[in-house]
C-alpha positions as CSV (number, residue, x, y, z in Angstrom):
1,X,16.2,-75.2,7.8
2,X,15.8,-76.6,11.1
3,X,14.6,-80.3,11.0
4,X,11.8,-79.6,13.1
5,X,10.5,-77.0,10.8
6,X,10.8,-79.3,7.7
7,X,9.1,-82.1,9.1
8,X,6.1,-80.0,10.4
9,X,5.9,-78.6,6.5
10,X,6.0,-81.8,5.1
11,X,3.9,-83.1,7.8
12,X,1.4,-80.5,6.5
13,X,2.3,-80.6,2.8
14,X,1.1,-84.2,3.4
15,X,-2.3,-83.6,5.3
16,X,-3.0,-80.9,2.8
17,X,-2.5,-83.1,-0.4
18,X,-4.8,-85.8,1.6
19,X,-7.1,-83.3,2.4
20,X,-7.4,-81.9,-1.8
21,X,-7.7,-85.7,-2.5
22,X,-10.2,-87.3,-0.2
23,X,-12.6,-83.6,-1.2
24,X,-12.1,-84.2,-4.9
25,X,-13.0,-88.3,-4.8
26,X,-16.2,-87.1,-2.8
27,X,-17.0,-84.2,-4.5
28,X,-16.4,-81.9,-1.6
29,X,-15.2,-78.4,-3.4
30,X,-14.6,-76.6,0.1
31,X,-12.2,-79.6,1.3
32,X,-10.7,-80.0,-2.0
33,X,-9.9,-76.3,-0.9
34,X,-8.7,-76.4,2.2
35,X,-6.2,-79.0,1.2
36,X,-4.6,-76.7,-1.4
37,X,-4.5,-73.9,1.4
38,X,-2.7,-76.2,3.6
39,X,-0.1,-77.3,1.1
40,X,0.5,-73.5,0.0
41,X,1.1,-72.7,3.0
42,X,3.3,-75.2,4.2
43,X,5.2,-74.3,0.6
44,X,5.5,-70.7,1.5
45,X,6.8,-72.3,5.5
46,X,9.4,-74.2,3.3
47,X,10.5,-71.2,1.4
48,X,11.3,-68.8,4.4
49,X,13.3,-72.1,6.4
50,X,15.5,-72.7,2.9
51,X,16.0,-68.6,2.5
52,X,17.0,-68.8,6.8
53,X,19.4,-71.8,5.8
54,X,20.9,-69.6,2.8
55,X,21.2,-66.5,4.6
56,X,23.3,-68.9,7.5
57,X,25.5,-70.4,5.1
58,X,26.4,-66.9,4.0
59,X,26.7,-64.9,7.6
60,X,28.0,-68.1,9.3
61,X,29.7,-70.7,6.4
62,X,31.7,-72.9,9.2
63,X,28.6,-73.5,11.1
């Protein structure tokens, strides 16, 4: 996985789980929701870099 790419899905792993935390403290459903939106897809984000990173390590091991 490129390092950019897993810092910006952390990056928005991170603003997502703010995001589900500040809505639920206030009581706000629909920012609550966002935030899990953002983390899942950020997850999903993470998932494709790590399957990019396998397939390399099988095409091109010395790389």
């Amino acid at each position: 996985m490129s390092d950019n790419g897993k810092l910006n899905a952390k990056v928005d792993q991170i603003k997502g789980k703010v995001k589900e935390t500040i809505g639920h403290a206030v009581g706000n459903e629909r920012l609550e929701a966002e935030g899990r939106a953002e983390q899942a897809g950020a997850d999903v984000r993470q998932a494709g870099e790590k399957a990019k990173d396998a397939a390399k390590d099988v095409f091109h091991p010395h790389d």
